[in-house]
N, CA and C of each residue as an Amber inpcrd file, in Angstrom:
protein
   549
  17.5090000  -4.4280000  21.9190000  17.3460000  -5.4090000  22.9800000
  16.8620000  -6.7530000  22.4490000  15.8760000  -6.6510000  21.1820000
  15.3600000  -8.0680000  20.7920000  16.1410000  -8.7170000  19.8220000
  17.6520000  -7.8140000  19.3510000  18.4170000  -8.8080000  18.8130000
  19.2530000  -9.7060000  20.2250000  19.4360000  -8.5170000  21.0690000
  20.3230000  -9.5290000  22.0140000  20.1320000 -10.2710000  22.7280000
  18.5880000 -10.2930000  22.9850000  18.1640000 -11.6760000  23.1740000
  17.7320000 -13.1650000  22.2190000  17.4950000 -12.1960000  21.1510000
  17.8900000 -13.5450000  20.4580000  19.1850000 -14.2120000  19.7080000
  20.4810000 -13.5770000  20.3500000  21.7190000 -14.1080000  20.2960000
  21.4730000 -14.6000000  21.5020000  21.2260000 -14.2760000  22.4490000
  21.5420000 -14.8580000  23.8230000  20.5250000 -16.3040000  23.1940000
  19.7780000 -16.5700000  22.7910000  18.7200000 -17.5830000  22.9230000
  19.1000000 -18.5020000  22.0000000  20.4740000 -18.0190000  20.5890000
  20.8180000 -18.8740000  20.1030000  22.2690000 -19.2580000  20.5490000
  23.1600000 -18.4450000  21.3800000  24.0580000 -19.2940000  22.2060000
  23.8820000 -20.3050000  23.1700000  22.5110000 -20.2280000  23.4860000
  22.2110000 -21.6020000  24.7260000  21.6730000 -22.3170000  24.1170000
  21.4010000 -22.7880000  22.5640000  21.0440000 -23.4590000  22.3150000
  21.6330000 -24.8340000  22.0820000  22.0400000 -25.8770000  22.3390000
  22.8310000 -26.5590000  22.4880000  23.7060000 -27.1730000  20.9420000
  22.9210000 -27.0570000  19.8050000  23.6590000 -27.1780000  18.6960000
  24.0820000 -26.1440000  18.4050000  24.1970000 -25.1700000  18.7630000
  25.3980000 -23.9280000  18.6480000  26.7880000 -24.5960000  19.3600000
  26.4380000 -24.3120000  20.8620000  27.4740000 -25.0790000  21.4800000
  28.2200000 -26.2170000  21.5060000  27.1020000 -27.1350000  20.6290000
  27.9060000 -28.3650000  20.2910000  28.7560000 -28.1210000  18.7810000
  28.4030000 -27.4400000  18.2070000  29.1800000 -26.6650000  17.0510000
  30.2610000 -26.1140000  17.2530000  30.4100000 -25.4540000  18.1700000
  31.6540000 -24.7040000  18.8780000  32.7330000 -25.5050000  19.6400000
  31.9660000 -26.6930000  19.8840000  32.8770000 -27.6790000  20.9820000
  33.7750000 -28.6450000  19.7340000  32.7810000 -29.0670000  18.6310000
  33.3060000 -29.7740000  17.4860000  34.8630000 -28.7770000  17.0880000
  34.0980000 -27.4930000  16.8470000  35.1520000 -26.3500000  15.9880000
  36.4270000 -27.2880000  16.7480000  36.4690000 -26.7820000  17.8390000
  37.8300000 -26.7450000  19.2700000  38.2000000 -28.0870000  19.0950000
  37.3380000 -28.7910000  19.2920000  38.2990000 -30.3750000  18.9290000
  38.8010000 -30.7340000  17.4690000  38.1850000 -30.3240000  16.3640000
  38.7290000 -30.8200000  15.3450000  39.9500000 -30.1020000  14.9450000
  39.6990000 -28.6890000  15.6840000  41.4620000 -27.7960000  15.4620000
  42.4670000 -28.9010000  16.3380000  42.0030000 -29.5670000  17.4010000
  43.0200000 -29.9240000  18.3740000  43.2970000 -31.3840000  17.6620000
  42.9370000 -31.9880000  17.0860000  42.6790000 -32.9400000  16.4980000
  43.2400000 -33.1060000  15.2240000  43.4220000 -31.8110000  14.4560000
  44.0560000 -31.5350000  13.3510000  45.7280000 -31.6500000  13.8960000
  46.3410000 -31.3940000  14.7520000  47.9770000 -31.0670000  15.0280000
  48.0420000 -32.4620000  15.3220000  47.2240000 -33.2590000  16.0510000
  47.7060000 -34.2570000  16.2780000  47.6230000 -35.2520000  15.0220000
  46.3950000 -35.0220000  14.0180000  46.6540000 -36.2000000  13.1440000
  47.8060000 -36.1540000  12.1720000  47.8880000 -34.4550000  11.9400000
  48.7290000 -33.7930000  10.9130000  50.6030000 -34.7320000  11.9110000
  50.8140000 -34.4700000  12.7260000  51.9290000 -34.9680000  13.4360000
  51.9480000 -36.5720000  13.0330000  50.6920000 -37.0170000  13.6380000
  50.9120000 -38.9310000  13.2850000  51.4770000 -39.1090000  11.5700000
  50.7110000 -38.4520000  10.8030000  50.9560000 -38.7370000   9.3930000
  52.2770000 -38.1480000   8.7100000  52.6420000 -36.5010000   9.2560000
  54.1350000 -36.4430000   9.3740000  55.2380000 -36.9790000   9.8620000
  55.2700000 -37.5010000  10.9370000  56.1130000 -37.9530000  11.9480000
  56.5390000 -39.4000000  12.1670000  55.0770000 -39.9550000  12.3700000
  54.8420000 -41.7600000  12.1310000  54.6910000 -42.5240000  10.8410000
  53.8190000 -42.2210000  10.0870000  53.4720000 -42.5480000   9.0090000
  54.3830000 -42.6790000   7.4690000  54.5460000 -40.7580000   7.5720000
  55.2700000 -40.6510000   6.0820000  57.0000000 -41.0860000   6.2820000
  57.6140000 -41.2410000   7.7100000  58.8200000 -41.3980000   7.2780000
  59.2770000 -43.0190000   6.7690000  58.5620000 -43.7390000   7.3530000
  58.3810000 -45.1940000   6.9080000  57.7900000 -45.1900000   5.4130000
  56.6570000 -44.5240000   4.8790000  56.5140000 -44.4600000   3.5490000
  57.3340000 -44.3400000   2.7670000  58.3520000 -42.9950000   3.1600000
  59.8500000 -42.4290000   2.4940000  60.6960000 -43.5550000   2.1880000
  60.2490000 -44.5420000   3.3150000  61.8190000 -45.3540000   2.7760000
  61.2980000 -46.8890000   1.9780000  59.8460000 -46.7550000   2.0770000
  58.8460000 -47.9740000   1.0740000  59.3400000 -47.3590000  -0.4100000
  59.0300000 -46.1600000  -0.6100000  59.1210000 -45.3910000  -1.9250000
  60.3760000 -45.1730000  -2.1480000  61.4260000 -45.5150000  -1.5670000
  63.0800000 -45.0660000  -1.7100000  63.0220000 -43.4250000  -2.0060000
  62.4730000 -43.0190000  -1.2520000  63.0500000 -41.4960000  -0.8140000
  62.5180000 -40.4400000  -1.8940000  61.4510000 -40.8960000  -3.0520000
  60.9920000 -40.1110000  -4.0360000  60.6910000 -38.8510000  -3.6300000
  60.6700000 -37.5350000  -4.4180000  60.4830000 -36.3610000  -3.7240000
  59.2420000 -36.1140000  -5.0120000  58.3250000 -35.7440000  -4.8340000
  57.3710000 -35.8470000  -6.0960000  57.2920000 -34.1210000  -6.0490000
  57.5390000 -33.6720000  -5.2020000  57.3250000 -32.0770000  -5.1870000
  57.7270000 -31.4560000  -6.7630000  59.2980000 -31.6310000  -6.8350000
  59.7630000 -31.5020000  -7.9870000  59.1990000 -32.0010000  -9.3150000
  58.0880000 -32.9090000  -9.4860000  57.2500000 -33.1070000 -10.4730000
  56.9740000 -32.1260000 -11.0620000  57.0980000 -31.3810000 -12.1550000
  56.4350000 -30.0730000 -12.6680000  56.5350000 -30.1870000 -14.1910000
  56.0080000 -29.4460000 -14.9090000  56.0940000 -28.9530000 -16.1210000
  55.4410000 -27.3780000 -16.4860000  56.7080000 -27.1660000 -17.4890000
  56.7270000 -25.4820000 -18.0090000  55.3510000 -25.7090000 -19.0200000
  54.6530000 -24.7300000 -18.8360000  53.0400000 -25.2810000 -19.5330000
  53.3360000 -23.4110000 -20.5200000  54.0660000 -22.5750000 -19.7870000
  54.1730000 -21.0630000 -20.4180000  54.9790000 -20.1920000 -19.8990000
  55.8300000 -19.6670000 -20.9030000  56.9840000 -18.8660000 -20.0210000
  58.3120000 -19.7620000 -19.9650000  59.3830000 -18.6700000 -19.0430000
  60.5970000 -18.8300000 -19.3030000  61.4080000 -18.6360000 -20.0700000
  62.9240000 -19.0380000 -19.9810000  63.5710000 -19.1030000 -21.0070000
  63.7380000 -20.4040000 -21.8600000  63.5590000 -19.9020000 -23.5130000
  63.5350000 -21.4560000 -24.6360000  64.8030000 -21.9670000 -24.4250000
  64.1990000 -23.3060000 -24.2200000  65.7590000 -24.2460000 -24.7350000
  66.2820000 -24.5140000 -22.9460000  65.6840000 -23.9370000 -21.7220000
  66.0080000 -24.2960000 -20.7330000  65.5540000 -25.4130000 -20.3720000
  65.8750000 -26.0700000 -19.3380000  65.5090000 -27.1710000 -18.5130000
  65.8720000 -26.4890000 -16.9020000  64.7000000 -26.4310000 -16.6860000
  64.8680000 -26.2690000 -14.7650000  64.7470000 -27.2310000 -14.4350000
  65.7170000 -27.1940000 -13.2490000  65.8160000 -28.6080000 -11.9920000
  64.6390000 -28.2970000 -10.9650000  64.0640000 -27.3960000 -10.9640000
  63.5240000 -27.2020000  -9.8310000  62.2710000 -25.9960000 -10.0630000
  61.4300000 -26.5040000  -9.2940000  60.0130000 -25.7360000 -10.1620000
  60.6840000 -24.2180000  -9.1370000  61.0050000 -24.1690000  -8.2130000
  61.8940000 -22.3480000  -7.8910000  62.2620000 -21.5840000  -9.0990000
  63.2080000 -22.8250000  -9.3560000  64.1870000 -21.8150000 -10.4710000
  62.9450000 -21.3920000 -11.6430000  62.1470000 -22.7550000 -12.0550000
  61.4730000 -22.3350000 -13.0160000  60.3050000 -21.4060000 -13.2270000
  59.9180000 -20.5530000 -12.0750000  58.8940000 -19.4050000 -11.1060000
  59.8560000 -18.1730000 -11.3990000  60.5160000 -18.7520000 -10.9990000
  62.2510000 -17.3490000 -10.7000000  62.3820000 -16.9140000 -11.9170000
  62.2270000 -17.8370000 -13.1660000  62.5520000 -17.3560000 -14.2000000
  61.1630000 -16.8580000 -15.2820000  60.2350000 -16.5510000 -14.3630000
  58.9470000 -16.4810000 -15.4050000  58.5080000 -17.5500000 -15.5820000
  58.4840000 -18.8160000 -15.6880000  57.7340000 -19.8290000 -15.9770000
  56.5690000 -19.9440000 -15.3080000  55.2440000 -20.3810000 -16.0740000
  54.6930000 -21.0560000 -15.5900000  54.5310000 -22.3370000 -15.4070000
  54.2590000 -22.9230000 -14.0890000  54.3550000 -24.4240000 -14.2970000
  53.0980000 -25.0220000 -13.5910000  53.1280000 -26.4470000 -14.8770000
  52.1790000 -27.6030000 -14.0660000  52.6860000 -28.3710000 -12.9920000
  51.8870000 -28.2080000 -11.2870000  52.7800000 -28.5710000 -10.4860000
  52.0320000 -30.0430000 -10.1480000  52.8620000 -31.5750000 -10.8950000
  51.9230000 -32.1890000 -10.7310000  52.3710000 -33.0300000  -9.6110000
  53.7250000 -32.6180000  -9.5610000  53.7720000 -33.5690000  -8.0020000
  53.6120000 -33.0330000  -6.6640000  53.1470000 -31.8230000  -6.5180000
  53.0750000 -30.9850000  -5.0900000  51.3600000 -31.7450000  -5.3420000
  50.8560000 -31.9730000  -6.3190000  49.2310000 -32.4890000  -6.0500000
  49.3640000 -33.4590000  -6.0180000  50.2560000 -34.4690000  -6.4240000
  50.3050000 -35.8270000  -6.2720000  50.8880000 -35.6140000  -4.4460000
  51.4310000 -35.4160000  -3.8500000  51.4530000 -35.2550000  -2.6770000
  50.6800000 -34.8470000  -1.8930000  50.1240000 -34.3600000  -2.0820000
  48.3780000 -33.5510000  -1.6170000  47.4660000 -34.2490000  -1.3960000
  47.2330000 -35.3950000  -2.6700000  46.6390000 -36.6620000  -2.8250000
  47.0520000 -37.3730000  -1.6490000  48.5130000 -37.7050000  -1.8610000
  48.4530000 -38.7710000  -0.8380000  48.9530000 -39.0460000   0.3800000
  48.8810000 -37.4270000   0.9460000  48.7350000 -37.0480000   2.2950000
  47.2250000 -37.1040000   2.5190000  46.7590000 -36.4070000   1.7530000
  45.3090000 -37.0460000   2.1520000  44.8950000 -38.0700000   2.3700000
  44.9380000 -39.2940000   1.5060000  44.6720000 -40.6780000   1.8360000
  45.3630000 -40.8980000   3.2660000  46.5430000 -40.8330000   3.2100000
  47.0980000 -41.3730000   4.9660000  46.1000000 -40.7580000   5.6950000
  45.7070000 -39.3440000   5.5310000  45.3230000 -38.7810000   7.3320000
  43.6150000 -39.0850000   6.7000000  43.1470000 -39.1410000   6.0770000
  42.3300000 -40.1340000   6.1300000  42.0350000 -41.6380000   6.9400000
  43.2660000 -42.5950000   6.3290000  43.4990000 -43.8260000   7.0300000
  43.2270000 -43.5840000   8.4240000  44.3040000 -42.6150000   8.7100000
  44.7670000 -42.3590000  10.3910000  43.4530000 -41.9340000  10.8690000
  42.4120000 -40.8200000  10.5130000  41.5610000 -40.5240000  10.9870000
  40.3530000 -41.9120000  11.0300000  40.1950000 -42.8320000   9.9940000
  39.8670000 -43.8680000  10.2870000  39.5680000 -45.1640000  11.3070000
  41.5480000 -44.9220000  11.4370000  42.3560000 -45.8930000  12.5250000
  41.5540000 -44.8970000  14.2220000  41.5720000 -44.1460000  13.9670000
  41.1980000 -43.0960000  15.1100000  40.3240000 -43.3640000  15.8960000
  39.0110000 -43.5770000  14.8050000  37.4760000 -43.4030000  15.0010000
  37.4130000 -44.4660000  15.1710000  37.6530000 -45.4450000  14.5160000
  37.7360000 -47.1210000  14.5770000  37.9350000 -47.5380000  16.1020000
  38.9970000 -46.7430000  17.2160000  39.7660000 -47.1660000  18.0570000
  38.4170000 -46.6710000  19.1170000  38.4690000 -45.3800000  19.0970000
  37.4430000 -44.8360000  19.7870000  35.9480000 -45.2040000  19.6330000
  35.3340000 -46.0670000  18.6180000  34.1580000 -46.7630000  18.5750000
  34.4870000 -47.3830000  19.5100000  35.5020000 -48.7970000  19.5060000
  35.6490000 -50.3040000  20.5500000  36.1080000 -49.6730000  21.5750000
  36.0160000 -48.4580000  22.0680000  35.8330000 -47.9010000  23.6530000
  34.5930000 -47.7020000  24.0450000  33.7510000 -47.4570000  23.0840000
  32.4200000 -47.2860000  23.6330000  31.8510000 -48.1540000  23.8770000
  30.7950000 -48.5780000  25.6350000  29.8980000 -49.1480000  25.6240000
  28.8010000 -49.3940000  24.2860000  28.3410000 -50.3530000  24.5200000
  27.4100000 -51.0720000  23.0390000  25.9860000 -51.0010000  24.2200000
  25.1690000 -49.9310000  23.9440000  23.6800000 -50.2000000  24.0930000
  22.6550000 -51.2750000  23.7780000  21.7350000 -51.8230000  24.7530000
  21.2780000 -52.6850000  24.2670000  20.5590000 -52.5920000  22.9390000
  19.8150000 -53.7200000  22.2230000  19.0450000 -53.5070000  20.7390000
  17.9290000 -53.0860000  21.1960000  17.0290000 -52.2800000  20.7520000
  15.8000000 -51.8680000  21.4420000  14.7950000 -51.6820000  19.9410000
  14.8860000 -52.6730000  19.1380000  14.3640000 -52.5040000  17.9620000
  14.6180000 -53.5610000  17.5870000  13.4060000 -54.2650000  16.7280000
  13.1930000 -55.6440000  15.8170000  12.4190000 -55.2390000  14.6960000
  12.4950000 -56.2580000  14.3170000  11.7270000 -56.6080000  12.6540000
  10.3570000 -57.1240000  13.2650000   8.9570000 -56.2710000  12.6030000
   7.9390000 -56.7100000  12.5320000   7.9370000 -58.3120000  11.7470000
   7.6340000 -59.5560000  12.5340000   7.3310000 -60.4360000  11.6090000
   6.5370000 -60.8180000  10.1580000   5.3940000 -59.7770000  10.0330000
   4.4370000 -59.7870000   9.5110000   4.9030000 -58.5370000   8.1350000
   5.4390000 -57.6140000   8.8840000   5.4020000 -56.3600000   7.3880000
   7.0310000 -56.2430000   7.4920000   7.7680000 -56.7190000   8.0360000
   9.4210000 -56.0820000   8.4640000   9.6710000 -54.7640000   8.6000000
   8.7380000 -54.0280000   9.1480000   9.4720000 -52.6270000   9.5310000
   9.9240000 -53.0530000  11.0990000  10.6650000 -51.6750000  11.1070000
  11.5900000 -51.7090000  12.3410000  10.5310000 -51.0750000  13.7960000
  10.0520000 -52.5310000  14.5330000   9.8680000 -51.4900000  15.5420000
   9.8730000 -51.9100000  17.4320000   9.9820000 -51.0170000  18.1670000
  10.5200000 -51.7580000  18.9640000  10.3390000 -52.9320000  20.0310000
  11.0520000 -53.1530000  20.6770000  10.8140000 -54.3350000  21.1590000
  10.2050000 -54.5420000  22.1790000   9.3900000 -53.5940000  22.7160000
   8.7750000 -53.4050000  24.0890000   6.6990000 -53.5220000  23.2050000
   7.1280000 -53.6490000  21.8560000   5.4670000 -53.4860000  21.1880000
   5.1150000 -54.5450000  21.2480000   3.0710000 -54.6260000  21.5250000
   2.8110000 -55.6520000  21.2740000   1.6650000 -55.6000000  20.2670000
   1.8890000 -54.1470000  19.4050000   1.0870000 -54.1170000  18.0670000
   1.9400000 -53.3250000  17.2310000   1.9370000 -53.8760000  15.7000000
   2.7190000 -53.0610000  15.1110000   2.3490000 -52.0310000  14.3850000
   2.8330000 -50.8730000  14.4890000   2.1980000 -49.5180000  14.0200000
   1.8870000 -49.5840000  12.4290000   2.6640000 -49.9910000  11.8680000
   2.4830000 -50.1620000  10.0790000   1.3550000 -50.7110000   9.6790000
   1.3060000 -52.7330000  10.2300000   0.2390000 -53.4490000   9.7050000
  -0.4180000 -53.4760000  10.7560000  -0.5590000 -53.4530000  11.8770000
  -1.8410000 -53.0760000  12.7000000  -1.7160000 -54.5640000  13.6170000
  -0.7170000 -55.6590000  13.5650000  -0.8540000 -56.8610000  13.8930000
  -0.3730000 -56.8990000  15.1060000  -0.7600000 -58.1340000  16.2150000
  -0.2020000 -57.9630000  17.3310000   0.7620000 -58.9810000  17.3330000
   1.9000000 -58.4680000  18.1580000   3.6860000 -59.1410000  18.1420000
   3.7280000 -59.0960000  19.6350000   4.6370000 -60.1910000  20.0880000
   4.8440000 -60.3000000  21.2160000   6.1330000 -59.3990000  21.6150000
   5.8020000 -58.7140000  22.9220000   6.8880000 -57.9030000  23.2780000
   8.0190000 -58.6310000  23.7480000   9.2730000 -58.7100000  23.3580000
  10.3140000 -58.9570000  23.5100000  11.1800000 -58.2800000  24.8810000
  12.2140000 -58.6000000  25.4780000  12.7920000 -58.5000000  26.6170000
  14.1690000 -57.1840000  25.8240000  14.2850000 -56.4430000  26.3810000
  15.6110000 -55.6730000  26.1540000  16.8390000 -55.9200000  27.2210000
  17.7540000 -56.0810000  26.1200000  18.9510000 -56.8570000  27.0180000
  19.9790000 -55.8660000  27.1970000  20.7620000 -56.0310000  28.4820000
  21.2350000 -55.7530000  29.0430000  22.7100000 -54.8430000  28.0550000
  23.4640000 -53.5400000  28.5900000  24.5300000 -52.5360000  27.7740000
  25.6480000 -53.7460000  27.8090000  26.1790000 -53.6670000  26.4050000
  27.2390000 -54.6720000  26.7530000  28.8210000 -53.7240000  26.7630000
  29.2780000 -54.6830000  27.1550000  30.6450000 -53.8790000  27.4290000
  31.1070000 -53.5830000  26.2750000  32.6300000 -52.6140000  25.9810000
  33.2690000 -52.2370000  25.1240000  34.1230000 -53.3930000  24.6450000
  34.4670000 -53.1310000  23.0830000  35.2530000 -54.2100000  22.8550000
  36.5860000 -54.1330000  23.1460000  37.2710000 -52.6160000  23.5550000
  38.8100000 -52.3490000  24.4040000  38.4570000 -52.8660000  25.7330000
  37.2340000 -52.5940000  26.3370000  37.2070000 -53.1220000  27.8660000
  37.1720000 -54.8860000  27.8500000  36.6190000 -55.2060000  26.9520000
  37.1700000 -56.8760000  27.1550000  38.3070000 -57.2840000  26.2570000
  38.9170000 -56.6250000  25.6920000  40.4680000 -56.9260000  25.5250000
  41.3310000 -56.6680000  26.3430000  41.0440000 -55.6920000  27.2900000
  41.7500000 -55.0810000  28.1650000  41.6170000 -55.9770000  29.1710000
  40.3650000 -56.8860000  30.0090000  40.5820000 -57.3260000  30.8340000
  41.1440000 -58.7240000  30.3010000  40.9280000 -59.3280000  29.4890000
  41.2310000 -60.5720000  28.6130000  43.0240000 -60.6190000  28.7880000
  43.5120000 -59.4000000  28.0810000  45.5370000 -59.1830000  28.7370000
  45.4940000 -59.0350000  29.8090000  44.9130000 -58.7310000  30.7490000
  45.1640000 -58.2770000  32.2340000  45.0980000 -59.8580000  32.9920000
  43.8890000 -60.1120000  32.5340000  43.6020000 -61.9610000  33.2670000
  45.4830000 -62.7220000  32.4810000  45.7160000 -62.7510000  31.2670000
  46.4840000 -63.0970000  30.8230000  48.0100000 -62.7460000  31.2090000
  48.2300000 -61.3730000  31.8300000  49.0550000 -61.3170000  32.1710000
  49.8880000 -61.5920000  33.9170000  48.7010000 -61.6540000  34.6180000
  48.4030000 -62.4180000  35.7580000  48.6190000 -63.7850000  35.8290000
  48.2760000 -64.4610000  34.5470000  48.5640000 -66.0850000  34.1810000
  49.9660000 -65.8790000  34.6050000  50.9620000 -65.3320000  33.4620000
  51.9080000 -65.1900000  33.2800000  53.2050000 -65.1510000  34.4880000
  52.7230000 -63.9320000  35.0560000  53.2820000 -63.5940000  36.4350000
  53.4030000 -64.9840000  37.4330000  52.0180000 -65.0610000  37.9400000
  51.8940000 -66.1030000  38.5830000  52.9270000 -67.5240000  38.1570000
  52.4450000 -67.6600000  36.8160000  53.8670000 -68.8620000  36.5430000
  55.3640000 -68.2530000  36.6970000  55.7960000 -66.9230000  36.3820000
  57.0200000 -66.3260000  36.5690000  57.5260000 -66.8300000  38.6120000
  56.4080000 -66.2400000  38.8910000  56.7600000 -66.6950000  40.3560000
  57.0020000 -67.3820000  40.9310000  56.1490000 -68.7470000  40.0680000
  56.3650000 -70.2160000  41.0750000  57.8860000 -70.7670000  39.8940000
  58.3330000 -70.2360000  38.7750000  59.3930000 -70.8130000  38.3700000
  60.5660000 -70.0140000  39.1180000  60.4080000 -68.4240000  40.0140000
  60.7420000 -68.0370000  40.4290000  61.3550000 -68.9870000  41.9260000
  60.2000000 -69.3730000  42.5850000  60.3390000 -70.0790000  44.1330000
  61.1650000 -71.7640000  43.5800000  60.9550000 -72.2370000  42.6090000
  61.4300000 -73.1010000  42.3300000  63.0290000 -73.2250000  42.3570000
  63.3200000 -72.3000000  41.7790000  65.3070000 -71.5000000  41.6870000
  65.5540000 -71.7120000  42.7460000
């Protein structure tokens, strides 16, 4: 009974659950980046690189038959060889870097959606530690600082681009219309 309550006591604990919620999104998160970097990404690369296939990169390091040349690290497996496979890792490499980028481009996008909290923290004048802005003594050097005002959540930086095209595209319209009534 006192293990199963203390599973029960570590499933409600909320960094379990937030562990479990991460798991589920980063699987769901994986098909989609794996797709952008297959789908979007590498076929435009394919045709930057004129169509290189680096897979076939290999070398016979032991094995096979002497005096052969394989076209193809298959044949050269098929035939006993061992091989150095250096372009299936050179591809490895730099699939990684893209879904890197992309995961970048991702996080990047989804930061400038988030509201920006106000600053609620300054620099002691006197010692420069960090502290906040509602103090009017500072905990480090013991000095008294005037409490400062905390300002107001500012908006996202997609929410004022977003309304910035929206005002802009309203410009637009509006002139479409009156060159419209003019006709």
């Amino acid at each position: 009974m006192k293990l199963v309550k203390e599973f029960k006591t570590f499933i409600n604990k909320g960094s379990a659950i937030d562990m479990a919620v991460g798991i589920i999104v980063g699987a769901a998160m994986t098909g989609v980046v794996n797709s952008l970097v297959k789908d979007i990404i590498m076929p435009p690369v394919g045709v930057l690189v004129g169509g290189i296939d680096f897979s076939q990169w290999f070398y016979v390091i032991y094995g096979g038959e002497p005096g052969v040349h394989y076209n193809t690290m298959a044949a050269a497996t098929a035939a006993g060889a061992t091989t150095l496979n250096i372009g299936t890792f050179l591809n490895t490499v730099i699939s990684f870097l893209i879904t890197m980028f992309a995961v970048f481009i991702i996080v990047k996008i989804a930061n400038s959606a988030r509201a920006k909290g106000p600053v609620t923290t300054r620099a002691c004048p006197y010692c420069q530690q960090s502290i906040s802005k509602l103090a009017t003594k500072c905990p480090y050097c013991c000095s008294n600082v005037k409490a400062e005002k905390i300002g107001e959540v500012e908006e996202a930086d997609l929410t004022k681009s977003l309304k910035t095209l929206t005002a802009k595209v309203g410009k637009v319209a509006n002139a479409a219309k009156k060159v419209a009534k003019i006709k």
